[in-house]
N, C-alpha and C positions, 0 to 999 in steps of 0.2 A: 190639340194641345199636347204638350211634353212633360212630364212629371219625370224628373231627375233624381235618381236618391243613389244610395251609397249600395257596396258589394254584398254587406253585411242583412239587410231588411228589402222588402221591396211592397208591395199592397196587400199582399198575403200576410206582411209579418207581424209581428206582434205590435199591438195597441200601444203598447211600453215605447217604441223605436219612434223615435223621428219621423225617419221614413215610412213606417208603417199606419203611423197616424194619419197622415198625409195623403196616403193612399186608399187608407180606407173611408178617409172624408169624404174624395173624391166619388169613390165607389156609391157610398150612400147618397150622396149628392145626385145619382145616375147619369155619370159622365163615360165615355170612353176616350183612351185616352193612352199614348204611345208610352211608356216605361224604358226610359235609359239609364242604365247602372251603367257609375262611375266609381273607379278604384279609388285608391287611397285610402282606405278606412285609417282615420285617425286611430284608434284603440290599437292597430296592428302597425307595431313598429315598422315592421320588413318592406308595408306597404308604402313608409313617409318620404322613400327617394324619391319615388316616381308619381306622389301625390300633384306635385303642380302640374306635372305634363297631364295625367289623366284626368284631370280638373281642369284643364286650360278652359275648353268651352262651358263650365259653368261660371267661372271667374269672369269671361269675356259678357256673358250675359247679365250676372245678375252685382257683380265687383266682390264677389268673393267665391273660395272657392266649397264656401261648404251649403251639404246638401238638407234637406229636397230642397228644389227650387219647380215651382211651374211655371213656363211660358205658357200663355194662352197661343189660340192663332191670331189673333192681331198681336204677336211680339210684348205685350205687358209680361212682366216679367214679376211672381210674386215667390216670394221666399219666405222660407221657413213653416216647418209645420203646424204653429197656431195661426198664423198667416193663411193658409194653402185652408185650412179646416172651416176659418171662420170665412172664407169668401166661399167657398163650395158650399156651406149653410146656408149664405146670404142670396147665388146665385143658381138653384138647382136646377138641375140639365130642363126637366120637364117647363121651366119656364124661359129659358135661354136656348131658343133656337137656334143657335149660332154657334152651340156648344162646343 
């Protein structure tokens, strides 16, 4: 599985961040799980030119281009991080072989 977040937070970051929520769901959930940061931080002006290009492939994944997004490995595609929180609750590693 792939957990997508932004340049700004990643699973270490703060409980406050999107992305760090997300990650640390994940985390508690006892998953492992690949970490791909993508640019564009919204909040960072300088970063807004080049936001769709470094976003392409979560746009193509999930139809839009903001983060976290987790793909599973069967390709489900879940977004956002009360999303991403409440299925790592519902599905934790120790009972999901398939993790």
């Amino acid at each position: 599985m792939v957990l997508y977040t932004c340049g700004q937070k990643t699973s270490a970051g703060s409980l406050g961040h999107p992305c760090g929520r997300a990650g640390k769901a994940l985390d508690q959930a006892g998953y492992e799980y690949e970490l791909k940061v993508v640019g564009g931080y919204r909040l960072m002006p300088w970063t807004w030119g080049r936001r769709d290009e470094e976003r392409a492939e979560v746009k193509k994944l999930s139809g839009t281009n903001e983060v976290p997004i987790l793909v599973l490995d069967d390709g489900e595609v879940i977004s956002g991080s009360g999303t991403i929180a409440r299925w790592a609750k519902e599905h934790p590693a120790a009972k999901n072989s398939s993790g």
